[in-house]
C-alpha positions in Angstrom: 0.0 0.0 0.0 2.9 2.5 0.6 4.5 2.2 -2.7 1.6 2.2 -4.2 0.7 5.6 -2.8 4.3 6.8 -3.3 3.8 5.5 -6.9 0.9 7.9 -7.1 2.7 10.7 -5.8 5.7 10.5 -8.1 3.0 10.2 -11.2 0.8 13.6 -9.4 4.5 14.8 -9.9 5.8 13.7 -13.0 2.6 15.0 -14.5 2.5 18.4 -12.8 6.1 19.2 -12.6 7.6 19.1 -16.2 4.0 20.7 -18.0 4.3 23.2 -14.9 8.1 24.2 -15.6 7.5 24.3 -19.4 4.3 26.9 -19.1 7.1 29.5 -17.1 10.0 28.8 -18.9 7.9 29.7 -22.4 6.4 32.4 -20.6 9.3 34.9 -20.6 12.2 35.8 -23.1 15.7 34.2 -23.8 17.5 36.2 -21.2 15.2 35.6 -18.3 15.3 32.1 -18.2 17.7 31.6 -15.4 16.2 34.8 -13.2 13.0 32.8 -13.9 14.3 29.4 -12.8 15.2 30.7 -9.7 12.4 32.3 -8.9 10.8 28.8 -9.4 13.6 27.7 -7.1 12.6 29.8 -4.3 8.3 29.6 -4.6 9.1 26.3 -4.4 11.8 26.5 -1.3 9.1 28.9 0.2 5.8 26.6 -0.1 8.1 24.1 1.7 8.9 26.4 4.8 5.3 27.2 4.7 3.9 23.4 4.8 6.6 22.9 7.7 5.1 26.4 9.4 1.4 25.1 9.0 2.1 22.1 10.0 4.0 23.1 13.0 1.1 25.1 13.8 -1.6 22.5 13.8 0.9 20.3 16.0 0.8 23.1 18.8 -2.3 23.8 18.6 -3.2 19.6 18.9 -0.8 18.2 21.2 1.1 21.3 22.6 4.5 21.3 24.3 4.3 17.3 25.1 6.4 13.9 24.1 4.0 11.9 21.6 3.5 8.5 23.2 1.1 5.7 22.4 -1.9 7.2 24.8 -1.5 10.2 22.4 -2.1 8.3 18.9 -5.8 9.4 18.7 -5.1 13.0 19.3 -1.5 12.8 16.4 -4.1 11.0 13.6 -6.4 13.5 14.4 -3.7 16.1 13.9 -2.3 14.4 10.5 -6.2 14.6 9.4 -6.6 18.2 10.3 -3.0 18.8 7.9 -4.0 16.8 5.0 -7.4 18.7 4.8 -5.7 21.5 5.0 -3.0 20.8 2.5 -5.9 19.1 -0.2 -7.7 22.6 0.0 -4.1 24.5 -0.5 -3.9 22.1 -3.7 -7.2 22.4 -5.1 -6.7 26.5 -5.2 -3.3 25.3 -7.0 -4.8 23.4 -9.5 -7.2 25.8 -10.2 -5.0 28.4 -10.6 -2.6 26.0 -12.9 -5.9 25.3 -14.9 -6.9 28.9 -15.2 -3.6 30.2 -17.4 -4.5 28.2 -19.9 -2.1 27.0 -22.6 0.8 29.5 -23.7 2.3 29.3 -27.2 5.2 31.2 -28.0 7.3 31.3 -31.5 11.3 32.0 -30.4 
């Protein structure tokens, strides 16, 4: 069942990713293509800080300042629920705004 799921994820990744990267990379001139593939470097170095933030968040607010131990598994599944809503939502205003650009065509 894990790999199956982490086969899943690397498809949701593979087919994301690469479409994702060619969209910006077409969208801007010759001599923008490394500023732009940093700037892809860093939204995406930023989203993970954020994820780690929100998550870190919803662990305080859940458990607080405590070691997790087995008489605390209810309340850490809870918590992991409460993330993963949280990060589907995140995702589904992503791929709206991924599906919203539209396809960009551009002669070089």
């Amino acid at each position: 069942l894990i790999i199956l799921n982490l086969v899943l994820v690397g498809f949701g990744f593979a087919f994301f990713s690469s479409p994702n990267m060619n969209a910006i990379m077409t969208s801007v001139e010759k001599s923008f293509y490394g500023l732009a593939s940093g700037v892809v470097g860093v939204m995406r170095l930023l989203g993970q800080m954020f994820s780690m933030g929100i998550t870190s968040v919803l662990f305080a607010m859940y458990l607080g300042p405590v070691s997790i131990t087995p008489e605390l598994n209810p309340v850490f599944l809870k918590c992991f629920q409460s993330a993963f809503i949280v990060f589907g939502c995140l995702c589904s205003v992503g791929i709206l705004a991924s599906l919203s650009r539209g396809s960009i065509i551009r002669n070089q």
